[in-house]
C-alpha positions, 0 to 999 in steps of 0.5 A: 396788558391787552391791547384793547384797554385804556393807555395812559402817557405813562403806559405808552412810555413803558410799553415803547422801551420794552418795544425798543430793547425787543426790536434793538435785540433782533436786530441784533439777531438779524444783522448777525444773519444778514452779515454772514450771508453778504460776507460769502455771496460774492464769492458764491456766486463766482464760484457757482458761475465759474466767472468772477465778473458776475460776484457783484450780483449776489450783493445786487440781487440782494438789494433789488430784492429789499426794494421789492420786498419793501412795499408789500412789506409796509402794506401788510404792517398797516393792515395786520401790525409789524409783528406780522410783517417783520416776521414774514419779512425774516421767513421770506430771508429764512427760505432763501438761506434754504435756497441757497444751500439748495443752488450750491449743492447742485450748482444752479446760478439762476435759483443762487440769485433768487435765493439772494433776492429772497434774502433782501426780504430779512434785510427789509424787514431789518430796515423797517425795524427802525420805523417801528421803533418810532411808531409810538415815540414822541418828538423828544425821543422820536430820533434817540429811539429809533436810533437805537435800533439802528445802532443795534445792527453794529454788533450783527454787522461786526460779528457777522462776517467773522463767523466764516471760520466756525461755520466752515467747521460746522457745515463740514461736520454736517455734511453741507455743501462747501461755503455754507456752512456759515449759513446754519449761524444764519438760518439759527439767527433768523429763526431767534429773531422770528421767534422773539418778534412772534413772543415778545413784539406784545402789544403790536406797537403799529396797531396800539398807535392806530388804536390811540391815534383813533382814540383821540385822547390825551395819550394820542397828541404825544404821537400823532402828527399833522401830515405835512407831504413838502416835508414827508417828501424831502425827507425821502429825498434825503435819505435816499440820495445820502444811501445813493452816495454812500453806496457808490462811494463804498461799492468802489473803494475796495476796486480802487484801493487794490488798484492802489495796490492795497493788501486785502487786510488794509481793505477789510480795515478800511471797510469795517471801520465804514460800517462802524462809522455808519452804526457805531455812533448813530444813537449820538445822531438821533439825541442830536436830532431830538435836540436841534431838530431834524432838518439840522441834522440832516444838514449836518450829515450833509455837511459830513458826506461832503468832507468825506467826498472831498478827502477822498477826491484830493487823497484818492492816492493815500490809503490813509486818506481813503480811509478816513473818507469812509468814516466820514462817509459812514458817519454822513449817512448815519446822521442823515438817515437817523434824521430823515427818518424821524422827520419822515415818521413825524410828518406825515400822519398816521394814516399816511406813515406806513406807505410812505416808510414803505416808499423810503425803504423801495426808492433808497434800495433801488439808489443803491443799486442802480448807483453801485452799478453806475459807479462802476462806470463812473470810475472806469471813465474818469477814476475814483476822484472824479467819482466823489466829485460827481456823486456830490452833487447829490449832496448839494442836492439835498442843501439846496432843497432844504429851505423849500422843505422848511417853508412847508407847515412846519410839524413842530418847532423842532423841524426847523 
């Protein structure tokens, strides 16, 4: 069908679960490329630079270069639709898998941490798949769909780092630099999903929803929303301020647990249970945001990162404790960034929606990157119990602004 004829509800219905299964299996594809990167950049970059103090830069170049990628990234879908942007987000990523190859074969520091910050392109373009699955949803599925996406990631997530072992193997046999031959399941990874958006992302779903939006017709009330900027804002807020918590929290967790004296198989535990709290049950969240509302929601992903705050202050002696903690942490963020994003999508209009994803995707990579790094202060100063403590407040942030959002024009009943 193409993308210049009359669309009926029905059409839209179709079209948008064939967009949410092709986003939901790129996703797959890339988190599996993206897993496998992360699990070997920290020990790269240590072993490139010859001193271990600088690992954590891989993970940080990482994120910097999600959130600069981040803006252009959401430009270019409001001026040519997501096919493009997603696909030119996974090539930026796919050039910089190249490049790290390159940097490891001839042993350049400096081209390594480019060619990690080039990766947070395939990263950005993975988070802004969340929002393209909302671009033609409506509110009664608005959360469910794009949750779905965001479940998606699980399987690359898990999978991911496991691909160590059998990459070795396979860049040995292809005469790869050491370490990177786990890199090849990435560069096949990213490429899949380039093609699959290239192939099968039909009709654009960005540029069918501008189309009906700009129709205003029956079709374009179910997806087109009133702007409502107190609500747009809060939303940004909340997403970024949970992603803030939950980044220091987990940036600090395996210093802490080894300084406990944990084995690595009861940190590598501990943080894998995290991640599969932080995908595992997202689609859960997004039918419970499409039922009770948005805001609600995200109250009660607040109400689950403050539990998790709070066991892993008073239980910070306990690797069981700690480990519960960052279940509940991942849990806590999942709740509260299926939710916010849909209440972003919704607020704001159509006009608006895209520089606004934009802006959410730039603000909560760089939260977390700056606040890995205050984190490492924070728990040199006064431990990692003191560092739950403070990173609450946070969280009370995002309780105590909540009333303000509500009193704006409310987008639909549900918000509220």
């Amino acid at each position: 069908m193409g993308e210049s004829a009359p669309l009926g509800a029905e059409d839209l219905a179709r079209i948008q679960r064939r967009t949410v299964w092709v986003l939901s299996i790129a996703q797959v594809l890339g988190g599996l490329a993206f897993g496998a990167t992360i699990s070997l950049g920290a020990v790269l970059a240590a072993d490139i630079s010859g001193d271990e103090a600088f690992s954590g830069l891989a993970a940080a170049a990482v994120t910097f270069g999600t959130a600069l990628i981040a803006i252009p990234l959401a430009r270019l879908a409001r001026s040519r639709g997501r096919r493009l942007s997603l696909t030119g987000g996974m090539a930026v990523a796919l050039v910089g898998v190249g490049l790290v190859v390159f940097a490891v074969g001839i042993g350049s520091f400096p081209l390594l941490l480019l060619a990690f910050l080039l990766i947070g392109g395939g990263q950005a373009a993975n988070l802004q798949s969340r929002f393209a699955a909302a671009d033609l949803a409506t509110d009664a599925s608005r959360g469910r769909d794009l949750s779905i996406v965001v479940w998606a990631t699980t399987i690359g997530a898990v999978l991911g780092p496991n691909l160590t072992g059998p990459g070795a193997v396979v860049g040995d046999a292809l005469g790869m630099p050491p370490l990177t031959g786990p890199y090849v399941f990435t560069i096949i990874g990213q490429t899949l999903a380039i093609v699959l958006y290239v192939t099968a992302l039909r009709p654009d779903p960005l540029l069918l929803a501008q189309r009906v939006v700009a129709s205003k017709d029956d079709a374009a009330g179910a997806i087109a929303r009133p702007d409502d900027p107190r609500l747009a804002r809060y939303a940004i807020f909340a997403i970024a301020a949970s992603h803030g918590v939950m980044v220091a929290i987990m940036a600090m967790t395996p210093v802490h647990l080894l300084h406990q004296g944990a084995s690595l198989s009861i940190i590598g535990l501990t943080i894998s249970l995290h991640i599969a709290g932080m995908y595992a049950l997202s689609p859960v969240f997004g039918i419970l945001a499409d039922r009770v509302g948005r805001i609600p929601a995200i109250l009660v992903g607040q109400v689950i990162l403050a539990a998790s705050l709070v066991t892993a202050s008073f239980g910070q002696d306990s690797p069981a404790a700690v480990t519960i903690a960052l279940i509940l942490l991942g849990l806590g963020w999942s709740a509260t960034t299926v939710a916010g994003s849909a209440l972003l999508t919704e607020s704001s209009s159509e006009a608006q929606r895209t520089r606004r994803q934009g802006l959410s995707d730039f603000t909560m990579s760089m939260v977390a990157a700056v606040g890995a790094i205050l984190a490492g202060v924070v728990l040199g100063l006064i431990g990692y119990g003191g560092l739950a403590l403070v990173v609450g407040v946070a969280v009370v942030a995002v309780f105590a602004l909540a009333p303000f959002a509500t009193r704006s024009s409310p987008v639909s009943g549900r918000v509220r």
